[in-house]
Steps between C-alpha positions, in 0.01 A plus 500: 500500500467760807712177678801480230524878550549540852744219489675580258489861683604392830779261299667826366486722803663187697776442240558932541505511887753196480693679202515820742607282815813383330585873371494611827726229645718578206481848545603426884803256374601783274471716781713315722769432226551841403521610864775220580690608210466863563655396859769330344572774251521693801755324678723472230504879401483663822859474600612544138239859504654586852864457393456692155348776747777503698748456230488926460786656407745557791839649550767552752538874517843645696347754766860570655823489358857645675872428498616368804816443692473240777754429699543267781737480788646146655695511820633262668755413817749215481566318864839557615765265438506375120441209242117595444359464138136598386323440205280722291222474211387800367221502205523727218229674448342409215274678225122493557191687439625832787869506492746496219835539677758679341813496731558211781829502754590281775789624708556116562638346228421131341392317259172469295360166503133338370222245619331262407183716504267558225613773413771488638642717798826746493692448850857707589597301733831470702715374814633723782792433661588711863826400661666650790602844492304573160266803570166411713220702325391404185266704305319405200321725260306456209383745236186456250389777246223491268168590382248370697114549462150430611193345310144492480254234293297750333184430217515584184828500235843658584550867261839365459519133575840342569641169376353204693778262548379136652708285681687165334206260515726292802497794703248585807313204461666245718416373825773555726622428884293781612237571212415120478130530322584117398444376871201325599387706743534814289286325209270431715416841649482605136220290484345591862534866394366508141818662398517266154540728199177446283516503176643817271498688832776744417839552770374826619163397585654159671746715669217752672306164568774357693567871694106515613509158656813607681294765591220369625678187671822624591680682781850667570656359739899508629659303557309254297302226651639244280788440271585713252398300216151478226412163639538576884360861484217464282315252722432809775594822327653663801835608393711819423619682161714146364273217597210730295708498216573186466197400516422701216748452300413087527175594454538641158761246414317183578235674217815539232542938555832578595558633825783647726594623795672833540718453830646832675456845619190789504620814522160698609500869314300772473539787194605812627310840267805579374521135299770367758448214670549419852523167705276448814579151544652163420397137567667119404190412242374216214288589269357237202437601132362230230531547122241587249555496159316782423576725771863377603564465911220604712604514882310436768555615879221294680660533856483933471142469429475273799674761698303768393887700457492898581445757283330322202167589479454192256623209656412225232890405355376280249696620223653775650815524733546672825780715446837454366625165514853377442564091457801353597372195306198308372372228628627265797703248619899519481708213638852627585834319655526702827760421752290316701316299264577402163118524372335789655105569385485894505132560427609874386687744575408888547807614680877409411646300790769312611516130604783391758669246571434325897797677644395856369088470617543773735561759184142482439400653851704848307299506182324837419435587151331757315293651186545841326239592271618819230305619209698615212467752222 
């Protein structure tokens, strides 16, 4: 009897100790699953957390905003003798998110003609004719008025939010002779760079992704070491105001935001305490801006913060413009009939000019020109 029992006693306890063994191991499987799936879970939602968090409310808010007169002076000397001709091609300047032009006049007179861009450019363009005995001194001026302003990417709502009109859905997003995101080489230094869009990461948050690396990778440097062109400059990052741009501007396009460059002049202010404003300088300047749809065009000015400009005591210009900026046009890449070549690639332009014809090459040793800058009531 005593036998039975302590069999049957040591039959139990061995059928509990095995029972607890293969808790355990499921307890440790469990374990293991919920950790994996937990990881997983992780993975998954931590981009889509990070973007909602950085999908706060932002606006563009105008810190600046004047009436300007800018006018700008063309000279020019014809060789002696006579039957000279010149062409020019003059951009209007267009609309955009710091000018809205209200008067434009060309003392040279011609026609308005369109590209093939998307959108398209707005071109006066003419021929000069100088025979012998007409007057040797030709001067050219050109007149722009409007309201021009600067901007700042600020958090929270606008009090009084404006309109946000997009572009068509053809427009900014194309890879082009000098933003050409489509190239190989471009595609793959997306790649190299971790510059891929992740998923729901908003335009604004892409944008100031794309500005950092430039940041930490990039340097100003003119004349450019290499081509002024996404593919060519983005392999070193050593270029000036135009090969940043387009680098950014193919950046944002190769990752569907719209993107453009603005392509002209910085006229460098400072408020006087009476609310007038005077000019203490002027420079030939590109700036990008890339579309958000709900903010509108941000700008970027990657190349000041690499310059660490004067008199800013905040030098980050993501979002935020320098100073007053007036566009002769938006993005690049004009090809004109000249007299000395019937397809001529003008990257862009930010001063009028003249081409000649062979025989008249010499004019171009007489060129001065020059910028007035007027605030208006």
């Amino acid at each position: 009897m005593t036998d039975a029992f302590f069999f049957l006693r040591f039959a139990v306890e061995k059928k509990v100790q095995s029972s607890l063994r293969l808790m355990h191991a499921r307890s440790f499987f469990y374990l293991i699953l919920n950790g994996f799936i937990l990881g997983l879970a992780m993975g998954v939602l931590m981009p889509r957390l990070r973007a909602e968090t950085a999908a706060t409310p932002q606006h563009v808010e105008i810190t600046g905003s004047h009436r300007l007169r800018l006018t700008y002076d063309f000279n020019v000397v014809w060789p002696r003798g006579g039957d000279y001709s010149a062409t020019f091609h003059l951009p209007l300047p267009p609309e955009t998110g710091t000018q809205h032009i209200e008067h434009f006049s060309s003392t040279l007179k011609g026609r308005i003609e369109t590209d093939g861009a998307v959108p398209p450019h707005r071109v006066l363009t003419a021929t000069l004719h100088h025979r012998k005995g007409d007057e040797r001194e030709l001067h050219w001026r050109v007149e722009i008025t409007g309201l021009f302003t600067t901007r700042q990417l600020t958090g929270g709502s606008a009090a009084s939010p404006s309109p946000i009109v997009p572009p068509a859905p053809s427009e900014f997003l194309s890879s082009t002779e000098s933003i050409n995101w489509e190239s190989d080489a471009f595609q793959h230094w997306l790649d190299a760079s971790g510059l891929r869009r992740m998923p729901d990461e908003t335009p604004a948050r892409y944008g100031r992704r794309v500005f950092d690396y430039f940041k930490a990778h990039g340097d100003y440097s003119y004349p450019p070491s290499s081509p002024w062109n996404a593919a060519a400059v983005c392999r070193r990052l050593r270029t000036d105001c135009g090969g940043f741009s387009l680098v950014f501007a193919a950046a944002c396009r190769a990752n569907k935001i719209p993107a453009r460059l603005l392509v002209g002049q910085w006229f460098k202010t400072r408020e006087l305490p009476d609310g007038t404003l005077e000019q203490t300088g002027k420079q030939a300047h590109v700036i990008a801006e890339f579309f958000d749809p709900e903010i509108g065009w941000v700008p970027e000015d990657i190349s000041s913060t690499l310059l660490k400009i004067p008199g800013h005591t905040d030098t980050d210009f993501f979002g935020r413009d320098p100073g007053y900026f007036f566009a002769w046009h938006v993005d690049t890449d004009f090809h004109f009939a000249v007299p000395q070549k019937t397809d001529e690639h003008v990257q862009w332009i930010q001063n009028p000019s003249l081409w000649f014809s062979k025989n008249a090459e010499e004019a171009s040793d007489t060129i001065s020109h020059h910028w007035k800058f007027e605030p208006l009531p």
